[in-house]
N, C-alpha and C positions, 0 to 999 in steps of 0.2 A: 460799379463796385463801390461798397462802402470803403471807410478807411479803416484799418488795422491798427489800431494801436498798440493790441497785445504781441504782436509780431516782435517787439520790444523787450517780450519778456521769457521769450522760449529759449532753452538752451542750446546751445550750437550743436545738440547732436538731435535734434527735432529738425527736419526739413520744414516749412512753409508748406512746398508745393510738393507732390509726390508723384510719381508714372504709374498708370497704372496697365496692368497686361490688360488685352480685351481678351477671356478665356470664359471658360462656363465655369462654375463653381466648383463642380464635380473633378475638374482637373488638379484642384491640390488635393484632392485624393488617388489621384493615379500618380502624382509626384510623388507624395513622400511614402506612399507605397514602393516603390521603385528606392527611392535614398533610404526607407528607414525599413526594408521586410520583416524583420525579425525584433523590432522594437514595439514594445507595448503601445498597445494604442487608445485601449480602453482597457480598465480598472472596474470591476460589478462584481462587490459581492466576495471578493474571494476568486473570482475568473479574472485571466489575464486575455486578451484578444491583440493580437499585434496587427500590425498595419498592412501588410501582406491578406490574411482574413479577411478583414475588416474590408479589403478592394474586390477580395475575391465573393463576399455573402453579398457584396452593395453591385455586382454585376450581376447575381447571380437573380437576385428581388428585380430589378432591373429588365432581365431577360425574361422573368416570369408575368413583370407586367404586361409588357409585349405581347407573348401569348394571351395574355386577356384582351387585348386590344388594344392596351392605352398608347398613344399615338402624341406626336408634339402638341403639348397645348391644353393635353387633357388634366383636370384637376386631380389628383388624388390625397387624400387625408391623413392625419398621423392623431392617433388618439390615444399619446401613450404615456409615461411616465418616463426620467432619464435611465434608457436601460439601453445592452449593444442594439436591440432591436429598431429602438427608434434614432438610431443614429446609422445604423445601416441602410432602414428605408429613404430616409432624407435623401445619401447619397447615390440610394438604388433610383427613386422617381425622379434626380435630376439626370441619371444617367440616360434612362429611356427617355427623355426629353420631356415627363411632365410638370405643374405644375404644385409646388407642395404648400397643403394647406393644415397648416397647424391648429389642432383644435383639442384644449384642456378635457384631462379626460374625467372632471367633475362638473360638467355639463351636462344639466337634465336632459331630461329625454324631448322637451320644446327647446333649448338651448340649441342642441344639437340638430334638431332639424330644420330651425333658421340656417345656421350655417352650412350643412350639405345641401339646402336648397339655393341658397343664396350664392353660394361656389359653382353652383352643379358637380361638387367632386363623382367621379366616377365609381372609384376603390375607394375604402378606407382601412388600413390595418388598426386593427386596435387589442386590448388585454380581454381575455376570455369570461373575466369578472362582467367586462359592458357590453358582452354579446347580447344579451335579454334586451337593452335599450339601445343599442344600435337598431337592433330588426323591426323592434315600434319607432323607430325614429325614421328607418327608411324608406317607407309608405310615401307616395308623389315628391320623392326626392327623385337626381338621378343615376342615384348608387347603383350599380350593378356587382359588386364584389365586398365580400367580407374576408379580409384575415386575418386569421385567429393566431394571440400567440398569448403567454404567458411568462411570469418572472423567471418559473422551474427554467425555463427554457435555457437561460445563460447561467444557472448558479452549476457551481463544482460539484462531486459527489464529497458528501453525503445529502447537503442542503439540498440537492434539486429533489431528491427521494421525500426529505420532510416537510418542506413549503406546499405542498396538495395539501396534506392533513391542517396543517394551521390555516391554509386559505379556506378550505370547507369550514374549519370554525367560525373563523373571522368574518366571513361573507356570507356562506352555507350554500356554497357553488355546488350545484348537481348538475347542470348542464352539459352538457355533451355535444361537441360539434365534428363533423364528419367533413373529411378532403372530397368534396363534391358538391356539384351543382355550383353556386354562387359561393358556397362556402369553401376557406382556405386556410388548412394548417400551415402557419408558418415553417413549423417542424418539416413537413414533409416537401416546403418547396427549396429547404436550402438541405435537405436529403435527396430529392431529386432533380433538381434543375442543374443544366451545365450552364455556365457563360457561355454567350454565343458573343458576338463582335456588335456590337452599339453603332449603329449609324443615323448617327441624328446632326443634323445641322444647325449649328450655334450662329444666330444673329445678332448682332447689337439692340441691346432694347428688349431680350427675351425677357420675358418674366419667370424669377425661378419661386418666386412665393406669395402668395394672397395669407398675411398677417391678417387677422381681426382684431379690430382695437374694444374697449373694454362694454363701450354702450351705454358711459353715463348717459349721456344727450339724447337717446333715442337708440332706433336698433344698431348695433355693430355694424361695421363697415371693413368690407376685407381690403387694404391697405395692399398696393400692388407692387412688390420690391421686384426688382431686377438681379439678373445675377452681377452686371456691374455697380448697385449698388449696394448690395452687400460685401461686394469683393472690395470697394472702395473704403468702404468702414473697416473692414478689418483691417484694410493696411492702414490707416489711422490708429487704427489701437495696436500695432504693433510697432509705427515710429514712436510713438507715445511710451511702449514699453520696452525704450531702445536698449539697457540693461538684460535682458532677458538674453538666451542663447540658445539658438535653432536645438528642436530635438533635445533637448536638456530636462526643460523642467514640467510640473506637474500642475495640474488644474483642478482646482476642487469642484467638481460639476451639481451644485446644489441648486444655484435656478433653473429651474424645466426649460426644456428645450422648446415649448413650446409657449413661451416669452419672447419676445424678437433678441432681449436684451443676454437671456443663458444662451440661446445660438450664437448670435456671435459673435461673446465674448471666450464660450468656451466653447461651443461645436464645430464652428469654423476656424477661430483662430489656432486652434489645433492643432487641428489636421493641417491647415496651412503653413505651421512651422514644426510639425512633426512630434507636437508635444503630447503626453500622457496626460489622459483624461481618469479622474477619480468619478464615477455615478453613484446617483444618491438617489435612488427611485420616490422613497420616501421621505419627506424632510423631519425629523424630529434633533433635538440639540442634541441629545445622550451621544445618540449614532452617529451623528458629523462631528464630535470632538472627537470619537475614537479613532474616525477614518482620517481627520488630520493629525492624530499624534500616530497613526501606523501608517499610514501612506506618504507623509510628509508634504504635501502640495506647495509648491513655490507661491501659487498664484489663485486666487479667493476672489474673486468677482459675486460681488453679494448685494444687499440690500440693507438698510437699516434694523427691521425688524428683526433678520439674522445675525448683526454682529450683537444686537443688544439681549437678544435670546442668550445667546454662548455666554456673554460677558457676566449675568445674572445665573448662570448653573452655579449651581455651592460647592463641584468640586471639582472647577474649573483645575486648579490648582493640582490636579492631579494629571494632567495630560501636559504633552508638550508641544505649546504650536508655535514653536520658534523658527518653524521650515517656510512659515509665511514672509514673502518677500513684498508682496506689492497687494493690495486692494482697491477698486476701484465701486463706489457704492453708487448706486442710480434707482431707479424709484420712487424713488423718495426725499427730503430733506435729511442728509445727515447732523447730528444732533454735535455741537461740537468736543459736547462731554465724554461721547461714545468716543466717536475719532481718536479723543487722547489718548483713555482707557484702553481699546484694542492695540493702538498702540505698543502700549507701554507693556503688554500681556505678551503682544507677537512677537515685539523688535522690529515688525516691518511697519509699512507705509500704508496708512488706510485714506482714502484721497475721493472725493464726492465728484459726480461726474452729474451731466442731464442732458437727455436724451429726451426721444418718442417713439412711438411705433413707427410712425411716418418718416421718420429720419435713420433707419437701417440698425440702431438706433441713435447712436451717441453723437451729440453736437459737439459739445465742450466738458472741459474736466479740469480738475485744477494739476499741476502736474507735479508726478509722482515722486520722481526725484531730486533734480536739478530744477533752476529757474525760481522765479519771484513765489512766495507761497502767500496767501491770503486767506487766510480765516473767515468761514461763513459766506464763501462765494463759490459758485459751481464752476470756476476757473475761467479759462479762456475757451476759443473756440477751436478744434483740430484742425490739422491740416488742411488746405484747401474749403475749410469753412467760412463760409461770410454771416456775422451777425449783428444785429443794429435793433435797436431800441422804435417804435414807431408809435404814431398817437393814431385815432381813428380816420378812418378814410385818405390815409395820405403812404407815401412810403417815403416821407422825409425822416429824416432822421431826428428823434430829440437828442434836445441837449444833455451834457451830461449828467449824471444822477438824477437824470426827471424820469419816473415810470412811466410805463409804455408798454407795448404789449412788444415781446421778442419775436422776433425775424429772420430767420436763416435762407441760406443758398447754401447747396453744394452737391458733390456728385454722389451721396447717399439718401438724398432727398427722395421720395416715392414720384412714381410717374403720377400716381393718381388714386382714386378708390373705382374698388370694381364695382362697374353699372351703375356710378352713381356720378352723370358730370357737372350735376349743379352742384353737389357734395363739394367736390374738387375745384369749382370755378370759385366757390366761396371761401377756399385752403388757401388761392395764391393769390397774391394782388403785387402786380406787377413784376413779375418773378422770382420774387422772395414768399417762401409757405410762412403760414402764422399760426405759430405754435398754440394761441391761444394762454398764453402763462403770464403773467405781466411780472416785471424785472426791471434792472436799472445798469446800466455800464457806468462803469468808473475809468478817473481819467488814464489808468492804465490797460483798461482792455477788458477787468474784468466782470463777470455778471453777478448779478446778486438775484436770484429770483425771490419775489414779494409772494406770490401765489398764481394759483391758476385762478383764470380771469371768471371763472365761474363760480369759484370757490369764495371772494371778495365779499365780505359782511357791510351792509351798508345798515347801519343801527342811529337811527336819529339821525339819518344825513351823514354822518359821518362814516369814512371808506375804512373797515376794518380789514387788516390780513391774515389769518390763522396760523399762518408760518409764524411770524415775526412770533404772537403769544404761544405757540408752542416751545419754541426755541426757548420761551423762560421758562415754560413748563418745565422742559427735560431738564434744567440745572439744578430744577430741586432734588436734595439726595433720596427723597420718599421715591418718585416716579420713576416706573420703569416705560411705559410707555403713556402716547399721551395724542390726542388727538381734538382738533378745535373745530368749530362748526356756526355757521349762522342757522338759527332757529326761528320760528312764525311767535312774534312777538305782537298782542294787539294795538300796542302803543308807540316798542319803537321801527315797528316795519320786523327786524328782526332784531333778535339780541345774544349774546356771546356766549355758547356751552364750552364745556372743556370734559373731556371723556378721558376716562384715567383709569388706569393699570397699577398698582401702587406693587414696588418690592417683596419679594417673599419677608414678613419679619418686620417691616414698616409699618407705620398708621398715620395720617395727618388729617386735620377736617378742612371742612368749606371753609371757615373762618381763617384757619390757620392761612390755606391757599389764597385765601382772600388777602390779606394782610402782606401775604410774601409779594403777589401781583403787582398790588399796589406801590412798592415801592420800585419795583421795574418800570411798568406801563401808567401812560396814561389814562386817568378814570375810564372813560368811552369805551377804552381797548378791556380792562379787567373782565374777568368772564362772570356771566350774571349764575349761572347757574354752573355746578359741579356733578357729573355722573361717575359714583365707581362701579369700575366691572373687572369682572376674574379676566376679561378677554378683550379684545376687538375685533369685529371683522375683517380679514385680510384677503385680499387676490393671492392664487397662489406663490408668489414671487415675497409676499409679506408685505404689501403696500397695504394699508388702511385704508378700509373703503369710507372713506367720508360720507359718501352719495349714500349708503346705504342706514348709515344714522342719522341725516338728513331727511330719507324718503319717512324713516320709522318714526321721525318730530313731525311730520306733515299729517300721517296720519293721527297718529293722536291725535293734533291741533284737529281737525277736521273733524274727530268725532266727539271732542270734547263741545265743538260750537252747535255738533248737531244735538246733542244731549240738551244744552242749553235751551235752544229750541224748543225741543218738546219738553222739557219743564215747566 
């Protein structure tokens, strides 16, 4: 075990080391089922669902699977948006004992057949909008079940009466699917289905989820978590949010649950402490400021592109989100300008966390309340985490503040990727997984991530990190968003773009940017080229997809040398 120095800096009401029950996941839903029956559990829309329901619709899907066959082991899929439905299948297919495979429901129709083939999910429930591309997608897959549900399904009256007519606009849904055959109205199976009694046997080592990580690098890989380690990260994020009070407070559920990172921060931690979930099916900022000045959410687990969306509405000023106690941002690099800003907006605490899919997810965070704070570090490591700085081919440790690629241990960590054990024999080297991100520890414990190691700009020899010149980016008051990147440069191998988002009401040029850089960074580091856009590409979670403005400088590059060519 490496050494701990941040153990130094935790507050004495953070444990070190923590117990964890060996249970299946699905039993902190038949707990606070039991302590909390008549306490809200889910928030959509206008509907209230209490915890009592919420046990009884996730037995009821559960039982139903059953009758179709699925048996311990068997994969089944969620392809849905944050709605009750996908939070009662979740905890219906770990009740019958399968395995649940989360799949974004903006996934083309080849998207989506890699992953039901590469799972072999059985069932998938999904929204009646993706029936058309589910049924081309499940051709030599080995789906044998569709259920159908839609939003009407959980809104209140009158909403569920008028959301068909705006969905037929919005989409121009004629479709029609019928309770038969392979096909399954959800409607009709939490109309007809009784709970029967679950008898599945829990082992140590189950697997309750195959996560797919994003597929820069090549195709996705479905990341095999266990219900003990996800149950282990949750109780990490809950000594972590030792201030909070069982059954008390609110959770604003805006990252999908179909993020490793919205599960479980908000789907399980929950339900594990009995708290009230707010759903957000669809993300836009107008709607998430009303639902936190009318629902009041204690608790915001979010991402950068979301708090700086909110922060730049023009009539922020008009809602109240001073119910905000605690944030924890992951994804991404939070900016430290944002941080203050939401701040100073909430009253509460906005605090950067980093994680991975492979890690259940969250390693370390800076912490929220009490204990040493440190600006522009993703904190320390949680609970029973081990992490250490490492150079190539070795698991010695570097010294301090020398970058290195990061290295953790601990009981949240993935057994592996499914069907892929050269994938996995190359993830761990010596028993430490490698995150692949290079970063630095400092002599207090804490991390600093540099960048992902793939992401590293090598321009004339020299190692550039896109983090670092972001970071100056965002303090310009022009930029609302901001994004940096190595480009096909014929001279110096690559060379420095910067992709930008500029303020409603702002304007600055190349020049200007140029000149502001320049007294931050070092020449090398300045970005050679400046792109503005109304947008960025984003994962649904609001991470920036770098890779994707990378892939779109390749091609150009590529067919500008082929043009040359034939000239």
């Amino acid at each position: 075990m490496t050494k701990r120095p941040w153990l130094s800096a935790y507050p004495s009401e953070i444990p070190a080391n923590l117990e964890y029950e060996q249970i299946p996941l699905q039993d902190y839903l038949t707990r606070s089922s039991k302590k909390y029956p008549d306490k809200t559990a889910i928030h959509f829309l206008g509907r209230d669902i209490s915890y009592s329901e919420f046990h009884e619709s996730a037995l009821k899907f559960a039982t139903y699977l059953q009758k179709l066959g699925v048996v311990k082991g068997d994969r089944v899929a969620i392809m849905l948006p944050n709605c009750p439905q996908g939070a009662i299948a979740y905890y219906g297919i770990l009740y019958a004992g399968g395995i649940i495979v989360q799949t974004n429901p903006l996934y083309t129709e080849r998207e989506l057949k890699y992953q039901l083939s590469d799972s072999g999910a059985k069932v998938i429930i999904s929204l009646d909008i993706l029936f058309p591309r589910i049924s081309k997608a499940m051709k030599d897959t080995s789906l044998e079940h569709i259920i159908i549900t839609g939003i009407k399904d959980y809104l209140p009256f009158p909403k569920n009466l008028i959301y068909p007519f705006i969905q037929k606009k919005e989409h121009k849904l004629t479709v029609k699917v019928e309770h038969r055959g392979i096909h399954h109205l959800y409607t009709e199976i939490m109309k007809s289905t009784k709970p029967e009694p679950i008898h599945v046997t829990f082992e140590k080592g189950d697997l309750a989820l195959l996560q797919y990580t994003g597929g820069t690098t090549g195709p996705p890989k479905g990341v095999e978590l266990t219900h003990a380690n996800l149950i282990s990260n949750t109780e990490m994020c809950n000594a972590w949010l030792y201030k909070t009070e069982d059954g008390k407070e609110t959770i604003m559920g805006i990252l999908p649950f179909f993020h490793v990172y919205g599960m479980t921060t908000v789907l399980i931690y929950a339900v594990m402490k009995g708290h009230r979930m707010v759903l957000v099916p669809k993300f836009d900022f107008k709607t998430a400021l009303k639902e936190i000045d009318k629902q009041k959410p204690t608790l915001f687990p979010g991402a950068p592109t979301i708090y700086i969306g909110l922060l730049n509405q023009p009539d922020i000023d008009k809602y109240d989100l001073s119910s905000i106690k605690a944030c924890i941002s992951g994804s991404a690099a939070l900016p430290v300008e944002v941080k203050d800003k939401f701040e100073a907006v909430t009253g509460g605490k906005l605090v950067e966390g980093y994680g991975l899919t492979e890690t259940s997810p969250v390693v370390m965070a800076n912490f929220v309340w009490d204990g040493l704070q440190k600006r522009g570090t993703v904190g320390v490591p949680w609970p029973d985490t081990d992490a250490c700085i490492i150079g190539p081919n070795t698991t010695d440790p570097l010294p301090i503040g020398e970058i290195g690629e990061i290295a953790v241990k601990g009981p949240q960590v993935m057994t592996g990727y499914w069907n892929r054990p050269d994938d996995t024999q190359e993830t761990f080297r010596g028993g430490w997984f490698l995150t692949g991100d290079l970063g630095y520890m400092d002599e207090d414990g804490y991390f600093y991530i540099v960048d992902r190691k793939k992401d590293m700009i090598i321009a004339s020899g020299f190692n550039v990190y896109p983090r670092e010149i972001e970071e100056v980016l965002y303090e310009h008051p022009a930029i609302q968003e901001c994004i940096v990147a190595g480009v096909p440069d014929p001279y110096r191998g690559e060379t420095v773009k910067a992709y930008i988002v500029l303020k409603e009401g702002y304007s600055v040029t190349e020049r200007e940017l140029d000149e502001y850089c320049r007294k931050q960074l070092a020449a090398f580091k300045v970005p050679k080229q400046y792109d503005f856009r109304d947008d960025l590409p984003k994962t649904a979670v609001g991470k920036i997809l770098r890779r994707t403005l990378i892939d779109e400088e390749k091609r150009k590059f590529s067919e500008d040398k082929d043009s040359h060519r034939t000239s």
